[in-house]
N, C-alpha and C positions, 0 to 999 in steps of 0.2 A: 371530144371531152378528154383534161388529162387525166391517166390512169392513177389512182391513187396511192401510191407503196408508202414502203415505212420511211425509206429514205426520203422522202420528197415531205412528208410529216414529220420527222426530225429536221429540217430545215427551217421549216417554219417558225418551231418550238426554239431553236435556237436564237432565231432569229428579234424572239421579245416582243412582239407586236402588244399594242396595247389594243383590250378588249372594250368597249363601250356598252355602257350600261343601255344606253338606247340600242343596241344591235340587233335588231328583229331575230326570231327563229327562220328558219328555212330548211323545213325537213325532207327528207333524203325522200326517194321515190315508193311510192307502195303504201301497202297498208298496217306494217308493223312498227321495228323500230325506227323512230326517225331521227338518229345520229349513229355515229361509227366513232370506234376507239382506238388508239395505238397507244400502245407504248414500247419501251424497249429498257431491260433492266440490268447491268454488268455488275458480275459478281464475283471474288479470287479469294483464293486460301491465303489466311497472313500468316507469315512463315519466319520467325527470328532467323538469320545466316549467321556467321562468323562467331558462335556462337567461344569463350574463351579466348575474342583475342579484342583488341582494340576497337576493331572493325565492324562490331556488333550493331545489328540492324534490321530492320523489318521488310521484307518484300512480300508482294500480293504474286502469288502464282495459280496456275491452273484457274485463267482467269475464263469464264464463259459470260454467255446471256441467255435472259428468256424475255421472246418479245413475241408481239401482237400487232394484229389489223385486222377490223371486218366488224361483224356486228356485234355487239352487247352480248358478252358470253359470260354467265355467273360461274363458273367453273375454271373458265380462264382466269376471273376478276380474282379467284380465291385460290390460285394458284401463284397468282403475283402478288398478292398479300402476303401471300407464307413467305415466301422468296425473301421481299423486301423486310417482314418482322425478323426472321430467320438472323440477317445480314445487320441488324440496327440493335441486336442484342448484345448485352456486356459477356464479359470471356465466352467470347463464340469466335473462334478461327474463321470464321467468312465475311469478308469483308466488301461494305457495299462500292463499286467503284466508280459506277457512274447509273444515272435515272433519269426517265422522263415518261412523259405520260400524257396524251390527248385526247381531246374530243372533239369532234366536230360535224359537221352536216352540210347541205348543197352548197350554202355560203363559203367556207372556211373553218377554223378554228371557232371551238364554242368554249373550249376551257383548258386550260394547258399545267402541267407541275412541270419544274424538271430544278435541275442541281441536285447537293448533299449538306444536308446541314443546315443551312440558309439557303433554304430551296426557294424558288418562286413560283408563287400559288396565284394566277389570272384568270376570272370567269367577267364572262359578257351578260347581259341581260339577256341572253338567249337559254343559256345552262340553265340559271332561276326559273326560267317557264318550262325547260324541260323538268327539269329536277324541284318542283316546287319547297320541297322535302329538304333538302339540301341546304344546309347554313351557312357553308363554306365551298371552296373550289375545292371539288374533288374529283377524279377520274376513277381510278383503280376501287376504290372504296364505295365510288356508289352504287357498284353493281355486286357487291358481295352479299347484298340480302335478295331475297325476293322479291321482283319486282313486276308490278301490271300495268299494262300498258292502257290505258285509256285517250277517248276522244272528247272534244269538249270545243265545240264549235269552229271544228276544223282543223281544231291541232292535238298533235299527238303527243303524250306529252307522260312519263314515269311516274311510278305512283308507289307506296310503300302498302298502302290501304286498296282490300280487295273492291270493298264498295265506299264510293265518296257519298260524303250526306250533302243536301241541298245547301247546307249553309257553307261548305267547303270547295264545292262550285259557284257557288255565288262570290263567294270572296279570290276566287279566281280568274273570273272573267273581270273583277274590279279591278284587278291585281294587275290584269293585261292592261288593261284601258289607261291605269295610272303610267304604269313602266314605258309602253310603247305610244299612246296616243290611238290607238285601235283598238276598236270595239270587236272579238271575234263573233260571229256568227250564236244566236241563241236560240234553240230548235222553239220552233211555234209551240204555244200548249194547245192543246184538242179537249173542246168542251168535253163532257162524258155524263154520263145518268145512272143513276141505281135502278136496271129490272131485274127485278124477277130477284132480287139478294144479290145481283151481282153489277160489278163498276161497268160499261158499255162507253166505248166509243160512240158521240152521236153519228161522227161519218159511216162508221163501221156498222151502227143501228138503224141507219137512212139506208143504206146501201142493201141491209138484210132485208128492210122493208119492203122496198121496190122491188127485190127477187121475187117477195113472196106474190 
């Protein structure tokens, strides 16, 4: 399996692929997040030179970067936020010099930014299922709130809301069915019964019964 670095994700990113709305999700291994993020952010002091003569001019010095790989880190995500608002401010000496920023999972690439100014913004129909919440391609940004992870017939998938309501699941699983042509997985419902004041599993109340 290839080893995943930044380099080998900035290639990618460079490289422009175009993302299709039909592109299944394909989440990474386990039972947490299931995508990973990089990005990489360059950043220099802009510095008038020759200041009094003809020669008068602008150069970008003491140029660095802050970059990333690995899982969904909100701390990271709001570290690079500040970085890059920091950089895109008027009279601010820091100047942004170059950006990019991805997402992705087993497959590939799930959603990509990069440039300045006239950046390109690319999400796949895979981002939309992870990121339901989400109305635009974002990377760095969607991780800067608090986020829960939930499951929902099989997939794993970010949420902004700590409990989803039945009609927000519901229109989820439609959501897939439309985008993708697949139905995910919908847990059985289990009959149940009121004893005694209280809601009962019938399996759970067949089961007690026979013990007894």
């Amino acid at each position: 399996m290839r080893r995943l670095t930044l380099s080998y994700i900035e290639k990618l990113v460079k490289s422009g692929p175009k993302l299709g709305m039909d592109r299944r999700p394909s989440p990474m291994p386990g039972r947490k997040w299931p995508t990973r993020v990089a990005w990489s952010i360059t950043v220099g002091d802009r510095k008038l030179v020759g200041q009094g003569t003809p020669d008068l001019r602008c150069e970008i010095q003491n140029v660095r970067s802050l970059s990333y790989i690995g899982k969904p880190n909100r701390y990271r995500a709001l570290e690079a936020f500040a970085c890059i608002s920091r950089a895109v401010q008027v009279n601010n000496n820091l100047q942004l010099v170059g950006c990019w920023q991805a997402e992705f999972d087993k497959a590939g690439l799930v959603a990509y930014r990069s440039g300045i100014g006239k950046n390109t913004a690319v999400a796949s129909g895979a981002f939309y299922a992870y990121h339901p919440h989400s109305p635009r391609p974002e990377i760095i940004e969607a991780f800067i709130q608090p986020l829960h992870l939930k499951y929902l017939g099989g997939m794993r998938l970010y949420s902004l809301k700590q409990k989803l309501t039945a009609d927000a699941v519901d229109d989820y699983y439609e959501w897939f069915y439309k985008q993708f042509k697949k139905r995910l997985r919908r847990p059985r419902a289990q009959a149940s019964a009121t004893i005694a004041g209280e809601v009962v599993e019938l399996g759970n109340a067949s089961a007690n019964a026979s013990a007894q």
